[in-house]
Residue frames relative to the residue before (quaternion, step in Angstrom):
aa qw qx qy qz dx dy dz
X 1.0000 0.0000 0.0000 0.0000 0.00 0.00 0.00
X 0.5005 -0.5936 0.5148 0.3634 3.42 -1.12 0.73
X 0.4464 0.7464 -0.3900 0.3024 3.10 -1.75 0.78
X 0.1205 -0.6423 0.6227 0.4303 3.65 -0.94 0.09
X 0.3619 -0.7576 0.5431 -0.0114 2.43 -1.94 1.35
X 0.1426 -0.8358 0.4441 0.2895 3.97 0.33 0.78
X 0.1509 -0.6228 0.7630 0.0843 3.48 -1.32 0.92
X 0.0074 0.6222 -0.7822 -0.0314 3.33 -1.97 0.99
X 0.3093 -0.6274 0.7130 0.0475 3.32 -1.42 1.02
X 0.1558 -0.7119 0.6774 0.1001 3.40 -1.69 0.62
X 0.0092 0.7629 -0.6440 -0.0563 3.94 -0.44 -0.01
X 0.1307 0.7624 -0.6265 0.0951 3.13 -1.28 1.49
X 0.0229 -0.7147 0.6990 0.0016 3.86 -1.23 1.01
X 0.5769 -0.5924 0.4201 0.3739 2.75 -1.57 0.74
X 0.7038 0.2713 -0.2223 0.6177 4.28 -1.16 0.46
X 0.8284 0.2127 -0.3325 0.3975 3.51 0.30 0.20
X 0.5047 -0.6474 0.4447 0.3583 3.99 -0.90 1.01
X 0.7705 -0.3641 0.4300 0.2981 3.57 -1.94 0.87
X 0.0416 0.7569 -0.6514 -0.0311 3.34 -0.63 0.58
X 0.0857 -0.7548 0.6421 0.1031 4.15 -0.67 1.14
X 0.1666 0.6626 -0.7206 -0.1178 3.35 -1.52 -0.13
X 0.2000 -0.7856 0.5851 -0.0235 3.26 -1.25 0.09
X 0.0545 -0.8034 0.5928 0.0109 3.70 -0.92 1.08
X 0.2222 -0.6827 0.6187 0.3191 3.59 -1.50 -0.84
X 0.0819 -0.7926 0.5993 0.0762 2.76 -0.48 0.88
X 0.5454 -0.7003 0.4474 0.1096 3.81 -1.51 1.37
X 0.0376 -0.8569 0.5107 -0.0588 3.38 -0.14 0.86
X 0.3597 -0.6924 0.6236 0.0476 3.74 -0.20 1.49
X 0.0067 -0.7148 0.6451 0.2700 3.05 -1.26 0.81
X 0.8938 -0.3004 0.3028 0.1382 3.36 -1.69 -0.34
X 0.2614 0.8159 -0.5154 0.0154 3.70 0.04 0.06
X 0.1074 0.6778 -0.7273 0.0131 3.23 -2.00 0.46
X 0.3813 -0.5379 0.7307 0.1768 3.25 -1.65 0.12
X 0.3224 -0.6712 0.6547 -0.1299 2.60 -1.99 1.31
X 0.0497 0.9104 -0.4053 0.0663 3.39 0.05 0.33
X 0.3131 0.8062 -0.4960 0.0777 3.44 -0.12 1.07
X 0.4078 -0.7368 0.5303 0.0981 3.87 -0.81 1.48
X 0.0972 0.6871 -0.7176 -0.0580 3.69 -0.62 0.74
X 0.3372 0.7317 -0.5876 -0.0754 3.37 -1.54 0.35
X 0.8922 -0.0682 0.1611 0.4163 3.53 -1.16 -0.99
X 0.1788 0.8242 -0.4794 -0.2426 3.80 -0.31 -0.13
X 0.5989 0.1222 -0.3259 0.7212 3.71 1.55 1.16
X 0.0496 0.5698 -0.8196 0.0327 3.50 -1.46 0.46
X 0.5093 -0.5416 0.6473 0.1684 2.92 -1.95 1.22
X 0.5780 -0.5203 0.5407 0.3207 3.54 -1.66 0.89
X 0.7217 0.2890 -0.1895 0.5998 4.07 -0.88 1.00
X 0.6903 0.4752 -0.3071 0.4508 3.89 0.67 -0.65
X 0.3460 -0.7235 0.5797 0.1443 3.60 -1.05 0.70
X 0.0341 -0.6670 0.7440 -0.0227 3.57 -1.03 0.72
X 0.1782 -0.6573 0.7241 0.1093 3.32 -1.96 0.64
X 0.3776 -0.7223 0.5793 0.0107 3.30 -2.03 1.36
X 0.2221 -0.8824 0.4045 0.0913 3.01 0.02 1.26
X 0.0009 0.8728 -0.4796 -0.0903 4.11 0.10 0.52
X 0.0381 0.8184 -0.5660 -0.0917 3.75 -0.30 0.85
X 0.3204 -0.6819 0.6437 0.1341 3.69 -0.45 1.23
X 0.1004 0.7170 -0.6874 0.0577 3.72 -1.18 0.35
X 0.2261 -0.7209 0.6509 0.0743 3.71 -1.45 1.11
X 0.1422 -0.8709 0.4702 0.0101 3.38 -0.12 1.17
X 0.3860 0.7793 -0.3627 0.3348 3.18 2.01 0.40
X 0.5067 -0.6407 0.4387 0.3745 3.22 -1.41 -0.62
X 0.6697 0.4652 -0.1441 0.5606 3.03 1.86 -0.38
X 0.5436 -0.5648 0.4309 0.4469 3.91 -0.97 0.79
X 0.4167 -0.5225 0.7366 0.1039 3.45 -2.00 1.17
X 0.1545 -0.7925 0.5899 -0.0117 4.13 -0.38 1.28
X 0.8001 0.1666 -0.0287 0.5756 3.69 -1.14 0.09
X 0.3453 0.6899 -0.6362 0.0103 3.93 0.56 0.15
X 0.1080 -0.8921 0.4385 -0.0164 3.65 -1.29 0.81
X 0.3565 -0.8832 0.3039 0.0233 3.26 -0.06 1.72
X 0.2058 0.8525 -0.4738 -0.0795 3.85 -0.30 0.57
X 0.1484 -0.8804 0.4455 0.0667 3.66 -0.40 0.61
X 0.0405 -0.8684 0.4907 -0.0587 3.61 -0.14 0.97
X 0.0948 -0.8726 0.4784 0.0257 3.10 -0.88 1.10
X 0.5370 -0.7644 0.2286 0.2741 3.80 -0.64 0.53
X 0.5790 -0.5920 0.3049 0.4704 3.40 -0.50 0.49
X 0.5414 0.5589 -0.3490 0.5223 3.28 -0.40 1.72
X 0.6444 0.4916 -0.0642 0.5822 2.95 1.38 -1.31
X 0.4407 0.7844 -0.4022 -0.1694 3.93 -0.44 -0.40
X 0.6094 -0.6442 0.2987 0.3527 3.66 -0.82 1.55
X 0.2362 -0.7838 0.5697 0.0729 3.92 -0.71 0.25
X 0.7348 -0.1587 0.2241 0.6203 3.47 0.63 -1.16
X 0.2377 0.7969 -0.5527 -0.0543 3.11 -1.67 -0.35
X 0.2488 -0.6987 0.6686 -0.0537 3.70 -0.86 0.31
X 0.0105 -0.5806 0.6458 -0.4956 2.37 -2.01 1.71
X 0.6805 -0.4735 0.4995 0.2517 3.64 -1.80 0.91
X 0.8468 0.0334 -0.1155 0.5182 3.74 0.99 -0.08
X 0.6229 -0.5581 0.3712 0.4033 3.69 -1.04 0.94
X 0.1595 -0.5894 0.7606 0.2209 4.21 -0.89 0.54
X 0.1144 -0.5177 0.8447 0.0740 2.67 -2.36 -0.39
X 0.2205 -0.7727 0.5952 -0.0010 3.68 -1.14 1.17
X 0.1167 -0.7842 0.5762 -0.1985 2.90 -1.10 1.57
X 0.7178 -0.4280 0.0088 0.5490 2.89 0.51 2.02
X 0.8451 0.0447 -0.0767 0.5271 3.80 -0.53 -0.89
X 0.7260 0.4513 -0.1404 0.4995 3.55 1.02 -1.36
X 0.1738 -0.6921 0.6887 0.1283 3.43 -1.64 1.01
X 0.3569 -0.7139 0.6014 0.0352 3.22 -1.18 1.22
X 0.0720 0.6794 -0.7286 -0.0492 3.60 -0.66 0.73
X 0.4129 -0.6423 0.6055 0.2243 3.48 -1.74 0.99
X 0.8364 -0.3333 0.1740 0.3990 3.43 -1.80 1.16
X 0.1407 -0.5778 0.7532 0.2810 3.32 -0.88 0.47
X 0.4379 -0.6937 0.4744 0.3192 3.85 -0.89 0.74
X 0.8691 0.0975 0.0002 0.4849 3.73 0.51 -0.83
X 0.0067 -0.6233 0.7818 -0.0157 4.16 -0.34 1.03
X 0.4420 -0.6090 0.6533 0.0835 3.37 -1.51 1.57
X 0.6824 -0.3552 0.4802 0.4213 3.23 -1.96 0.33
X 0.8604 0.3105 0.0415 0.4019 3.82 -0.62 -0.12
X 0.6730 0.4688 -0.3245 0.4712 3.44 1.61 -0.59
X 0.2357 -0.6459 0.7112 0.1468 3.58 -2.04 0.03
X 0.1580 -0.7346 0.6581 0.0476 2.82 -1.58 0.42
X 0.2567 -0.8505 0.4519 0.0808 3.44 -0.64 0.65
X 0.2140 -0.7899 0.5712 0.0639 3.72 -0.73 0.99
X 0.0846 0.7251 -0.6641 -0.1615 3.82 -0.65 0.16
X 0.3484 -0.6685 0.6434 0.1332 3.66 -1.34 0.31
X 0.1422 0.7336 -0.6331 -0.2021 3.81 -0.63 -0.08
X 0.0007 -0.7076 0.7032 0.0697 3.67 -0.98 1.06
X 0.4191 -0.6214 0.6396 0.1708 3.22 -2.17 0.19
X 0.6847 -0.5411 0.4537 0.1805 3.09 -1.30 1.00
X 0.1771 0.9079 -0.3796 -0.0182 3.70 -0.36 0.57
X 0.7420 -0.0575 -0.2102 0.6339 3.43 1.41 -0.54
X 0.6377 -0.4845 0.4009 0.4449 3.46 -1.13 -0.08
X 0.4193 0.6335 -0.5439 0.3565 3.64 -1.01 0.67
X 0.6014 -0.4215 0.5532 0.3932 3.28 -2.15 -0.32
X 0.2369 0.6996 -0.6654 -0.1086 3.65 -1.37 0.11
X 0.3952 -0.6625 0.6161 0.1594 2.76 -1.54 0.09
X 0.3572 -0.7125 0.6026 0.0411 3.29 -1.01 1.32
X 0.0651 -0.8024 0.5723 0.1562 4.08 -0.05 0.91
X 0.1316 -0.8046 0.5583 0.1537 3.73 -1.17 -0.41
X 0.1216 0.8461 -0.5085 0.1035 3.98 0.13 0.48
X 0.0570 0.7375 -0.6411 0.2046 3.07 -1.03 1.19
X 0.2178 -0.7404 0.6183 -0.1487 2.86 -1.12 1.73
X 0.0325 0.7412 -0.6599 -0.1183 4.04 -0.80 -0.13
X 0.7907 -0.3423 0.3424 0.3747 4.19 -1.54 -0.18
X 0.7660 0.1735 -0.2114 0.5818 3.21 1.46 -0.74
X 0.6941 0.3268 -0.3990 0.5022 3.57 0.33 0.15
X 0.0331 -0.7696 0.6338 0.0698 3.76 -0.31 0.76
X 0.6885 0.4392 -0.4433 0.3696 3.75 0.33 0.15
X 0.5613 -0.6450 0.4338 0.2843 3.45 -0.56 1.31
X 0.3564 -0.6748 0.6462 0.0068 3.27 -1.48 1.40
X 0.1444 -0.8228 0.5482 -0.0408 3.69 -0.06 1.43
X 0.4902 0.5573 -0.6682 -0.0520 2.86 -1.58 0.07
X 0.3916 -0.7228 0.5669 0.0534 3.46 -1.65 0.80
X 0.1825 -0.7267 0.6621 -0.0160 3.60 -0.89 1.16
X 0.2327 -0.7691 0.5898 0.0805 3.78 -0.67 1.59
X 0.0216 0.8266 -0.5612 -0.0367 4.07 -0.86 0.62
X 0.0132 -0.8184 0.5641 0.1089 3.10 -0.12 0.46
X 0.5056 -0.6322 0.5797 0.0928 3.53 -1.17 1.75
X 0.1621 -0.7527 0.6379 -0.0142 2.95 -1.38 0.99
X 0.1543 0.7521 -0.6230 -0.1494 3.77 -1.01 -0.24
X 0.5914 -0.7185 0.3511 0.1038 2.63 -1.08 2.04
């Protein structure tokens, strides 16, 4: 368990008195990211679909500053979306700001709603990074637009 942990020691011989001491010893916990991307795998051209992202720390130790980007291909375009922290969209890509604090054990959930725009394959990316995990958590959902 995270934490300072207190150890006490006793020491006993015969003819000789008890001797105690005692320390604490710090114990870091753990952290990762989970990352898992549901969405569309066809959307009509003009038709809206939502992307559902559900970050999870399966650690033992808080996930800080955790930070979501989601980018979508040309074809694809974001509209709105919601979530544990305000976004802001910047052309293809939705920014959400730090979520400050993903508990041991907790999730958090992001949804995206984009619209269908040209016909083709895209790809829908998702990266997520946090204070302790600096290598980007990926994962990619492929749709492929249609017009009916």
């Amino acid at each position: 368990m995270a934490g300072q942990q207190p150890h006490q020691v006793a020491a006993r011989a015969d003819g000789v008195s008890e001797t105690k001491t005692s320390a604490v010893l710090a114990v870091e916990g753990t952290t990762d990211l989970a990352v898992a991307l549901v969405g569309e795998n066809a959307l009509e051209v003009g038709k809206e679909a939502v992307y559902e992202v559900r970050i999870a720390n399966p650690g033992s130790g808080p996930n800080t500053g955790v930070r979501l980007e989601m980018t979508f291909a040309p074809g694809i375009m974001p509209r709105n979306a919601a979530g544990p922290s305000p976004f802001r969209v910047e052309g293809q890509t939705v920014i959400f700001d730090n979520l400050s604090v993903l508990v041991p054990q907790g999730q958090a959930v992001y949804r995206v709603a984009a619209v269908g725009q040209a016909p083709g394959d895209c790809r829908v990316r998702v990266s997520v990074t946090s204070d302790q995990v600096r290598t980007p958590a990926m994962r990619e959902n492929n749709t492929r637009v249609y017009r009916d």
